[in-house]
Every structure is written in C-alpha cells, then in structure tokens.
C-alpha positions as CSV (number, residue, x, y, z in Angstrom):
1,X,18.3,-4.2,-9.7
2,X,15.5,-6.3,-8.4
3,X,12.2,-6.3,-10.2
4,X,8.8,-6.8,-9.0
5,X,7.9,-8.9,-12.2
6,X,4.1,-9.1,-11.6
7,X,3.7,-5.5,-10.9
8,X,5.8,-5.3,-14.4
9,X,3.0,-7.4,-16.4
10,X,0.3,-5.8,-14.9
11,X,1.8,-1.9,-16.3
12,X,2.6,-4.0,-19.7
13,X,-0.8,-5.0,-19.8
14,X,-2.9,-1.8,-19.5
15,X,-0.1,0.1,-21.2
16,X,-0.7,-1.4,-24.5
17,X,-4.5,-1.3,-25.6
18,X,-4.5,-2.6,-28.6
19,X,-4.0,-6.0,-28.9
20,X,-1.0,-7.5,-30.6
21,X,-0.8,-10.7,-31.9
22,X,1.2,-13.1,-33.4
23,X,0.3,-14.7,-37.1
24,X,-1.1,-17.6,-35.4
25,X,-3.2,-15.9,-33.5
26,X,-1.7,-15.6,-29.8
27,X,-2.2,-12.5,-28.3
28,X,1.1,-11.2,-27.2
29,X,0.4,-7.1,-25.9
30,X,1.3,-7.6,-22.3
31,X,4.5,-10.1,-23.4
32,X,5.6,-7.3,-25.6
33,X,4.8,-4.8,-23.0
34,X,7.3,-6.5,-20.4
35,X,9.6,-7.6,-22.1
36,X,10.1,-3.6,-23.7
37,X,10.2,-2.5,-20.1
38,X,12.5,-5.2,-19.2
39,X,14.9,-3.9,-22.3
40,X,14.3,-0.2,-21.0
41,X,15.2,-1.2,-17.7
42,X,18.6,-2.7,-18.6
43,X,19.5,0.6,-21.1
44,X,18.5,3.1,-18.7
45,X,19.4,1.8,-15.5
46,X,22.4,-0.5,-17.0
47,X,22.9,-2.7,-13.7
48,X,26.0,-4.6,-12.8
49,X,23.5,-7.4,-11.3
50,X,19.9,-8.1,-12.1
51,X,17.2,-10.6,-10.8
52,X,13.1,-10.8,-10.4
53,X,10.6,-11.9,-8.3
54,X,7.2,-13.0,-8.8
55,X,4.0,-14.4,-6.5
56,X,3.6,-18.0,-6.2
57,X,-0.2,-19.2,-6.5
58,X,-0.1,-20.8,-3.1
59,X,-1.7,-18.3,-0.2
60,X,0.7,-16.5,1.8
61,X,1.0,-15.8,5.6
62,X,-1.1,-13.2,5.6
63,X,-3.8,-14.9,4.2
64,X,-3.5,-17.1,6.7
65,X,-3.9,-14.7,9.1
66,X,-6.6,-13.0,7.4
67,X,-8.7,-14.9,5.1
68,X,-10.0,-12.2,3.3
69,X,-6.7,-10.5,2.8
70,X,-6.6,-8.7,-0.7
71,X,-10.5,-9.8,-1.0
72,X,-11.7,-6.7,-2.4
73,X,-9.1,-6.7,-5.7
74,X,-11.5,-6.9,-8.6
75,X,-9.5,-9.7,-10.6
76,X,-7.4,-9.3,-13.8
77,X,-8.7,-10.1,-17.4
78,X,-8.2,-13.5,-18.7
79,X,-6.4,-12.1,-21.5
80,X,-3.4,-11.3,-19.4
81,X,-3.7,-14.7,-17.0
82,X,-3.3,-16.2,-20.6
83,X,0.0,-14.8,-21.2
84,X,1.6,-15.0,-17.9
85,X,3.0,-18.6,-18.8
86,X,4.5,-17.1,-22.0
87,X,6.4,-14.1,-19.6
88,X,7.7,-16.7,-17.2
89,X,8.9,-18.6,-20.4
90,X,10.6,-15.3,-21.8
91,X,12.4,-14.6,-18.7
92,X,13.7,-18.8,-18.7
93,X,14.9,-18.5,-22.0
94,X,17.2,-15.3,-20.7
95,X,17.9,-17.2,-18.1
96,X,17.6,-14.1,-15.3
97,X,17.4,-15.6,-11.8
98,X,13.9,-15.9,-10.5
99,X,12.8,-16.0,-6.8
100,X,9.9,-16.8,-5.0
101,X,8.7,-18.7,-2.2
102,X,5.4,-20.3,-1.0
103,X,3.8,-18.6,1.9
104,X,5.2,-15.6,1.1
105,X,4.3,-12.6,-1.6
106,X,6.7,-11.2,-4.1
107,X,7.2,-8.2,-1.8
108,X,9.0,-10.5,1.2
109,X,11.4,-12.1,-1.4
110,X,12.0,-8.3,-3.0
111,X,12.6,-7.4,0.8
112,X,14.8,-10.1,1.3
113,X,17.0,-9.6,-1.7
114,X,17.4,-6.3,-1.4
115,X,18.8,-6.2,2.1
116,X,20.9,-9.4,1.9
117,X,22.6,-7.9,-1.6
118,X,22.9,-4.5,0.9
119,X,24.4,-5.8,3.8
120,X,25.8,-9.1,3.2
121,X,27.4,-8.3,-0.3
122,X,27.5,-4.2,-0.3
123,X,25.5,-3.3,-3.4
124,X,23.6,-0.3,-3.4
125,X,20.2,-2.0,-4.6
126,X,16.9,-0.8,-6.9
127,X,13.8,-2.0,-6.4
128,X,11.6,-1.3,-9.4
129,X,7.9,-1.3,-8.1
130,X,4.6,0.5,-8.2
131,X,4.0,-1.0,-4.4
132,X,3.9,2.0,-2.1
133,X,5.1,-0.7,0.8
134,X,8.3,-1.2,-0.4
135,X,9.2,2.4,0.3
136,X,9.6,0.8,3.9
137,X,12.7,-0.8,3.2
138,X,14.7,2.0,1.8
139,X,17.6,2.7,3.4
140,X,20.9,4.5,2.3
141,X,21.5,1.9,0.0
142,X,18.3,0.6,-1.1
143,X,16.1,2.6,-3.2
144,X,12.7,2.5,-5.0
145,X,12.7,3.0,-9.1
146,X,8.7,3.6,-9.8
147,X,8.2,2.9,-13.5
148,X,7.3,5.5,-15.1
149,X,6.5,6.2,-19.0
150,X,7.6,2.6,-20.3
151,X,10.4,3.3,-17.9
152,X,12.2,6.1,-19.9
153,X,11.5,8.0,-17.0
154,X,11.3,6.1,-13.8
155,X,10.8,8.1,-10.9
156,X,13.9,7.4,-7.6
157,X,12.5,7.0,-4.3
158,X,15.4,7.8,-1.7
159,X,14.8,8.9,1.8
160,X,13.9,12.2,1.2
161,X,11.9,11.4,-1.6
162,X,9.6,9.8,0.6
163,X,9.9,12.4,3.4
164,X,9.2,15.0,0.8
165,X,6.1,13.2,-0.8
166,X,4.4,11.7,2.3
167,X,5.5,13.8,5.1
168,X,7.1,10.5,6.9
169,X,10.2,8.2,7.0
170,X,10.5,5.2,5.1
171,X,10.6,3.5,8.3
172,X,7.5,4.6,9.4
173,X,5.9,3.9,6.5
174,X,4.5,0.4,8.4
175,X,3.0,2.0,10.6
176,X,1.5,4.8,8.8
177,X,-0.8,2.0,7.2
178,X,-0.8,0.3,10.0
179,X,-3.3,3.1,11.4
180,X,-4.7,3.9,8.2
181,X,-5.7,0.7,6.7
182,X,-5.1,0.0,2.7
183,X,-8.5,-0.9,1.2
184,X,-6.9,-2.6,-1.9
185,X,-5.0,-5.2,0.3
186,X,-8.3,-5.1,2.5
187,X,-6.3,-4.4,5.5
188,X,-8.4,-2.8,8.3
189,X,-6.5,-0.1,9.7
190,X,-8.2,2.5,12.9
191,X,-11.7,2.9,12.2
192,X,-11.5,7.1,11.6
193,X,-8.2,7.4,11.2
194,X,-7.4,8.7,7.8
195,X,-3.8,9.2,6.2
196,X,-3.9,13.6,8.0
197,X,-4.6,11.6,11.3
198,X,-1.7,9.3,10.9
199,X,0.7,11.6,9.8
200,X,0.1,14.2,13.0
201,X,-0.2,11.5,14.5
202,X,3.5,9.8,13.2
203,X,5.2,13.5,13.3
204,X,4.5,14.0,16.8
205,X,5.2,10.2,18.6
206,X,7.7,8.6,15.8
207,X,5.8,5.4,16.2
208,X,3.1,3.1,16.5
209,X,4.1,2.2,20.0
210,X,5.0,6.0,20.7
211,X,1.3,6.1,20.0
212,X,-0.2,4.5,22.4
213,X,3.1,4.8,24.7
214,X,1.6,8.0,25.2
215,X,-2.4,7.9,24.8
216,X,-2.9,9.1,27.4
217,X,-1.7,12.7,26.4
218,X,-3.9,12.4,23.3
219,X,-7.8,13.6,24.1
220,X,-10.9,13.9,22.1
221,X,-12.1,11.3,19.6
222,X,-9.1,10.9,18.2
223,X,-8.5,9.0,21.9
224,X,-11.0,7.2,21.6
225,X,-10.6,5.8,18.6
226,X,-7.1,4.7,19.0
227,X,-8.1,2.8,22.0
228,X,-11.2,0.9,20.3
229,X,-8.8,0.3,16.8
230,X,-5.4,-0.4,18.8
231,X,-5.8,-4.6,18.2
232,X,-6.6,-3.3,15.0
233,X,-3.9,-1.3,14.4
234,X,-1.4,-3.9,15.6
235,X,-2.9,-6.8,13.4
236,X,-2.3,-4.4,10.6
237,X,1.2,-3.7,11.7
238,X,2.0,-7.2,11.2
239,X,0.1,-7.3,7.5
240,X,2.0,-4.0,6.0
241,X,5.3,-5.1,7.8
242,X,7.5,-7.1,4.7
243,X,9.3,-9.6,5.6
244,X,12.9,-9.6,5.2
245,X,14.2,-12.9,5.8
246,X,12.5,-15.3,3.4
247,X,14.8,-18.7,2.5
248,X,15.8,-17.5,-0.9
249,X,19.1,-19.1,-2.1
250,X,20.2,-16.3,-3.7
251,X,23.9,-16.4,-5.1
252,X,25.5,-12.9,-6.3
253,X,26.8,-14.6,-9.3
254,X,23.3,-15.7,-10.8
255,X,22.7,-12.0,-11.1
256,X,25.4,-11.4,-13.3
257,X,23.9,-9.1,-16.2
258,X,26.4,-10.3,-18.4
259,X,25.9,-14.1,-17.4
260,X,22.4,-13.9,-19.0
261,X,21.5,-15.7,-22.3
262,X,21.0,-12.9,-24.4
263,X,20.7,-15.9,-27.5
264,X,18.2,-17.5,-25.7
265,X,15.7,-14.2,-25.1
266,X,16.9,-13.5,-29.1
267,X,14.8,-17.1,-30.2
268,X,11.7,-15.8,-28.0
269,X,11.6,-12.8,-29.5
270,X,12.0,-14.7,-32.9
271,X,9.6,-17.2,-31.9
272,X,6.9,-14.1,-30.6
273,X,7.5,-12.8,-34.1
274,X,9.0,-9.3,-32.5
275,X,11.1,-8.5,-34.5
276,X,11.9,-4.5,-33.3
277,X,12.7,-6.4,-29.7
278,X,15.2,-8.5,-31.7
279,X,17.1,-5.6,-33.2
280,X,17.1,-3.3,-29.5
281,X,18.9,-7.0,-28.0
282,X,21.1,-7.1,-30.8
283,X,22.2,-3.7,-30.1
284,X,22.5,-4.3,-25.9
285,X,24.3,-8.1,-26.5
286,X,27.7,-7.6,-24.3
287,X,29.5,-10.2,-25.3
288,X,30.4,-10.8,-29.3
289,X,29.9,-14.4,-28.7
290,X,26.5,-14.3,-28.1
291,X,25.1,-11.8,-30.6
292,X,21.2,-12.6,-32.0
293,X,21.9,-14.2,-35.6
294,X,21.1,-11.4,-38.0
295,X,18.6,-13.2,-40.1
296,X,15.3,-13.1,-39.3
297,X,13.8,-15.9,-41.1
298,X,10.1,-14.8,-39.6
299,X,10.0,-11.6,-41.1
C-alpha cells in the first residue's frame, strides 16, 4: 500500500470543519483527520507492506518546463500549511518509510514504487489517491484505492474500472489529457478538443500517435484543430506522463507493517491529546511488546 500522503491531508482537512484543538491551543483538525484515515487504512485494507509519499517544496521538472504549471490552483488555507510539520512529525514517530525526491512530484515517486514493488519484488500494489493520473499506471497488479468516506469505503480502480468509468484504458489515460488539457494542473491540451472528442477520438486510433498517424483520414474541424494543437498535445503528453523511474532507495523491508513503531505514533497521539486514536492503536498493535501504555496521564 502506497499512499499519496498530501492528497491524504488535504481530504483530512476539509473533512473535518470544525476545528479541533489541543488544550494549548494548537489546532489539530487535519492531524486528526490523517492520522484517522491512516488508522482506517491499515484496518480495512490490512497490508503486508506500507509506505508514503509526499511533495518536496523544490519545483519539479515540469515546472521547469512550464513555468506556470499548476498556476491556476487557488492556494490552501494557512491553517492546514500550519499543521503539515506536525503530520510529517506523526508519520516519523511511526517510523513508516517516507519518499520523495526533488524535481520530481509525489506522483513520480508513487509511480515508481508501485512498479518497482510489482515487478522487481512481485507485490500486487494499492495506490491510495484522489489523482485521476495515477489511473495510468494500473496494471494487473497495481491498483487505485480512491478514499472514500474517511476510507470505510474506498472505491478499487482495476482495469475495467477504468474502462467502465471513462470509456478508455489505463494506458491511454496519458494521452486522453494529453488532448484534453487539465485546467487544475494548467496543462494546455488541443484548443476544442473536449473529453467526447478525445474519447472518439482514443476508441477509434488507440493512441496519441495513432492520431495523427492517421490525420489524414480525420476531416472537418476536428482536422484542423488537431493539426494547429498537435505541439500542444505532445507537450502535454510529456506533462500527464508519470514518471516511473525516480532514484528512490526503496528497500522492501522498510515497508514492513509490523516493523513500524506503533509506541512511537502511541506518544504523538498522547502528546496531540487524542486520546480515542490512542485506544483504536492499542487495539491494531501486532506485536505484545509494543502495546501503547494503558494510562493516559493527559486525560
């Protein structure tokens, strides 16, 4: 199980309105939010092998290629920047593996991961998200888990989940926004080309390149504006494409579930004055030796 962590405080965050805060006054709603979703994640899913990524402040490729790449996302409240640090912390003091790179978004590194712990090491891999562009990199033994109701409920994305929902293949799911551009990431797309277009467009050639391998079969407008957008639609190609070979380190041990310091995540909690998170760990703590003392001396 490999988890997108900052699309995980982000949910946390609007999921929980009212704010929560500890006696001293530090608001804690999204760190509560996570670190629930985190616990959900673990009973529901109960992975052999766990691990998270997160973005690194320095710009990436692509906004290297792109200045204004992600431009037009409004920006997050100050309140949740605030408690970021305190997440990073929480997930330290259980001591889950964390990876991330410069130059390169969360999304390469869950890319990476997920097809290195495929291939190289035969695990049949989650990806928990809300990121329609990692539906890209399923694969027989890679799939999407979309959180869904604090994660009670999360919703499997498999091949024909995809195929089903959005009338494509996960591996054309590059090139479906490649044509159709993704105003949150501020990627262009083909001017007039809207998500119908690409998808007749996708069902009949297979690919980008089967596109314009064929353009000249294609007549009308829609001929035209493939050939006026096609540098566009290429330079998009490489903006949706994740990358899947990012220098990670990653050792399949590190992921061990049971390897993780349940004690240490038991002090945060204690320390964050959460005291129903401390007695749902105490519950999940595998191993005997490590069980949460039982007095809460905050409470």
């Amino acid at each position: 199980m490999i988890i997108d962590g900052n699309h995980l405080i982000h949910r946390a965050y609007y999921a929980i309105q009212n704010p929560l805060k500890t006696s001293s006054g530090e608001q804690t709603n999204a760190i509560y939010g996570f670190a629930s979703m985190l616990l959900n994640i673990i009973e529901v899913e109960k992975p052999d092998y766990i691990a998270m990524t997160f973005d690194e402040h320095a710009p990436t490729f692509r906004h290297e290629m792109h200045e204004d790449y992600k431009g037009t996302r409004q920006k997050a409240p100050d309140e949740l920047y605030a408690q970021i640090p305190r997440i990073k912390e929480m997930v330290n003091a259980f001591k889950m593996p964390v990876y991330s790179k410069e130059g390169f978004e969360a999304d390469d590194m869950l890319g990476t991961l997920a097809k290195e712990a495929a291939e190289e090491h035969g695990m049949e891999v989650y990806i928990v998200t809300g990121d329609m562009d990692a539906m890209q990199l399923i694969t027989p033994d890679i799939r999407v888990a979309f959180p869904h109701k604090g994660y009670r409920e999360p919703i499997i994305y498999d091949r024909q989940r995809v195929k089903e929902k959005y009338g494509i293949e996960p591996w054309q799911v590059v090139d479906y926004k490649a044509m159709m551009g993704d105003t949150s990431d501020n990627i262009k797309g083909v001017q007039g080309i809207g998500p119908k277009g690409a998808l007749q467009l996708l069902n009949k050639y297979g690919t980008l390149d089967g596109i314009y391998e064929h353009i000249d079969e294609i007549k009308g407008p829609i001929h035209d504006k493939l050939v006026a957008g096609k540098e566009d639609a290429y330079f998009s190609q490489k903006m949706a494409r994740i990358v899947t070979n990012v220098p990670n380190g990653f050792k399949k041990e590190d992921t061990d579930l049971t390897a993780l310091d349940y004690l240490g995540l038991d002090r945060f909690f204690e320390e964050m004055e959460m005291k129903s998170l401390r007695g749902r760990l105490k519950k999940m703590t595998p191993d005997e030796k490590q069980q949460p003392e039982t007095q809460m001396s905050l409470f």
